[in-house]
C-alpha positions in Angstrom: -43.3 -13.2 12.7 -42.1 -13.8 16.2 -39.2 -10.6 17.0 -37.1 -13.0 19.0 -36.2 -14.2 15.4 -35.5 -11.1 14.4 -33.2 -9.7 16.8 -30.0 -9.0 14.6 -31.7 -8.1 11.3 -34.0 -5.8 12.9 -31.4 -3.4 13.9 -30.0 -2.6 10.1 -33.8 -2.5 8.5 -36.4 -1.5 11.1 -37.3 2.2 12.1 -37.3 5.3 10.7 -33.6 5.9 10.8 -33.1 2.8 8.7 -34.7 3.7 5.8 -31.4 4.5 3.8 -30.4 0.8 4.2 -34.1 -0.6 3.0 -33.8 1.6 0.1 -30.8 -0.6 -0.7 -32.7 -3.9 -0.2 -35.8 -2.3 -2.1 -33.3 -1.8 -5.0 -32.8 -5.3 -5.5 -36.2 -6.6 -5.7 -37.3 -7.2 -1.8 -40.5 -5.9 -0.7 -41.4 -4.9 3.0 -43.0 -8.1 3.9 -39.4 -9.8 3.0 -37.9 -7.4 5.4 -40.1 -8.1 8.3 -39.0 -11.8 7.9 -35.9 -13.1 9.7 -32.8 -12.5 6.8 -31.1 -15.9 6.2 -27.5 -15.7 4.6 -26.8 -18.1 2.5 -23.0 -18.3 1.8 -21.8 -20.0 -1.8 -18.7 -21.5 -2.7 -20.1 -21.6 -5.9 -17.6 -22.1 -8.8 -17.9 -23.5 -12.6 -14.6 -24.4 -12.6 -14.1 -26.6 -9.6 -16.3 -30.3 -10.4 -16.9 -30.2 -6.1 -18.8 -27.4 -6.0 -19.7 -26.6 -9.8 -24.0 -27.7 -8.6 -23.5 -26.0 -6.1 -26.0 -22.4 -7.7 -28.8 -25.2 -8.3 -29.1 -26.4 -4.8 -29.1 -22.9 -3.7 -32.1 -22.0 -5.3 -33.6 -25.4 -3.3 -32.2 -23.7 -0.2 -33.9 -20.8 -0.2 -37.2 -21.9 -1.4 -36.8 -23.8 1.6 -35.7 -20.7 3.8 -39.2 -18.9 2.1 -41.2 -21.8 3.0 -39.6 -21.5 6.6 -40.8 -17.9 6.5 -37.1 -16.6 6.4 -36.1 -14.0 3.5 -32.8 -15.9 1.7 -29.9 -13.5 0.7 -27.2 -15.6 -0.8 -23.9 -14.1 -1.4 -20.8 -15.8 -2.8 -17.2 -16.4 -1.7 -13.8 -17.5 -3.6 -12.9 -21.1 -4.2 -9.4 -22.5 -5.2 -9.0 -26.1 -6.0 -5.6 -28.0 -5.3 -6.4 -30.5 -7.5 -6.3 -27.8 -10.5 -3.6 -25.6 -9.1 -1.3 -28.5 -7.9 2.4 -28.1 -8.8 2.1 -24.3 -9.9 2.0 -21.2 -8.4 -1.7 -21.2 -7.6 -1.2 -24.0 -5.2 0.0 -21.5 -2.8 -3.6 -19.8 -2.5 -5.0 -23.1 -1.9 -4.9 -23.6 1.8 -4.7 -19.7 1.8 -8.7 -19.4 0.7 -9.8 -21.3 3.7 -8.9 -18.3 5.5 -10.5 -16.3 2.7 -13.8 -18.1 2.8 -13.9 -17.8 6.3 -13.1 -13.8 6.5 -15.8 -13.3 3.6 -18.3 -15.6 5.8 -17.7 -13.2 9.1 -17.6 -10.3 6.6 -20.9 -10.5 5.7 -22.6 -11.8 8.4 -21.6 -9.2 10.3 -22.3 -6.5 7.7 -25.4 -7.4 7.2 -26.6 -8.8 11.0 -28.4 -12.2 9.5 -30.4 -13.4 11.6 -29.4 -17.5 11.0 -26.8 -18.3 8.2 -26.1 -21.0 5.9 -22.8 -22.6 3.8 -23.0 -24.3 0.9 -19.6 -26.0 0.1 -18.1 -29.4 -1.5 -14.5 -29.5 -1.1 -12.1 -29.5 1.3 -10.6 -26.2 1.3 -14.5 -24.5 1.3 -15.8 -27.4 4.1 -13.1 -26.2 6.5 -13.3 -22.6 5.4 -17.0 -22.0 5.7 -17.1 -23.5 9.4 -13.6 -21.2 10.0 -16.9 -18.3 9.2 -19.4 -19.8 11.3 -16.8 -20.1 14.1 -15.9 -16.7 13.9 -19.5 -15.1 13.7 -20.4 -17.6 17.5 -18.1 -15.9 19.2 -19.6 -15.7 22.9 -16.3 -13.6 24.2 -16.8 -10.3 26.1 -16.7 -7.7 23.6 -17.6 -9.7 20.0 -20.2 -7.5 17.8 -23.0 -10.6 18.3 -23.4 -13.4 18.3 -25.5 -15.7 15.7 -27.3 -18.1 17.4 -28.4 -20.4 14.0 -25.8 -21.5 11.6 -25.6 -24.8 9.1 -23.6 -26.3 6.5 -24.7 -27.9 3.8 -21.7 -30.1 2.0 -22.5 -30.7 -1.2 -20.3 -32.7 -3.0 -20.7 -34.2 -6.4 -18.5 -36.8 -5.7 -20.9 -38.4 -3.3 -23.4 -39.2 -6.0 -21.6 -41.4 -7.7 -23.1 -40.9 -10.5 -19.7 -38.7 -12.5 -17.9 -42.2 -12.7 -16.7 -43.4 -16.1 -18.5 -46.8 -17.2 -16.4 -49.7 -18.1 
């Protein structure tokens, strides 16, 4: 695999020096040919309570066989998820708009953490939407003095309501 696709994942696994932190990956099942490849994140707004992004662990499998087949190595990692439409006229509605920021923090969080070398946001409402390119936005950040900059980020809505196929026959 090319380096140049490698430039910010190299830095936490490669070298002597770094072989506390590939003892971590190792732990959970990757190999040393996964951590020569370019490390994808793949952030989740994976909930089973919310119907918008309830599919949303099935297509993240799909994602990352397409990341392997791409010769990336997928690490998916979750964030939170609050629905207005369940919390709406409670208490809870008040960490509605609130988990955008959430998401977004999380998003950075880990990026950053980890030094992915291209990201990816699965999300199918709009508080995650907004939320997951509010992480993207922060981990682009070109101004003197930001950590890195990732160069390869995408979103992936994936809302149910779009199939149309949850509607209620007459």
């Amino acid at each position: 695999m090319d380096s140049r696709f490698r430039e910010h994942s190299s830095i936490i696994v490669d070298g002597p020096s770094r072989a506390p932190a590939r003892s971590y990956f190792r732990a959970v099942g990757m190999t040393d040919d996964d951590l020569a490849k370019p490390l994808v994140g793949i952030a989740n707004t994976w909930i089973e309570i919310m119907p918008c992004n309830s599919h949303l662990r099935q297509l993240a499998e799909k994602v990352k066989e397409g990341v392997r087949a791409a010769g990336g190595t997928p690490m998916e990692f979750n964030t939170v998820a609050i629905s207005d439409g369940e919390s709406m006229g409670t208490e809870g509605m008040k960490t509605s708009l609130v988990s955008r920021e959430v998401i977004a923090d999380s998003i950075e969080l880990v990026g950053r953490g980890y030094m992915f070398d291209a990201m990816i946001a699965l999300a199918g409402c709009d508080k995650t939407i907004p939320g997951t390119a509010d992480g993207f936005n922060a981990t682009q950040s070109s101004e003197p003095g930001a950590l890195w900059r990732i160069d390869t980020a995408g979103a992936i809505p994936g809302n149910d309501f779009l199939k149309g196929g949850r509607r209620r026959r007459q």
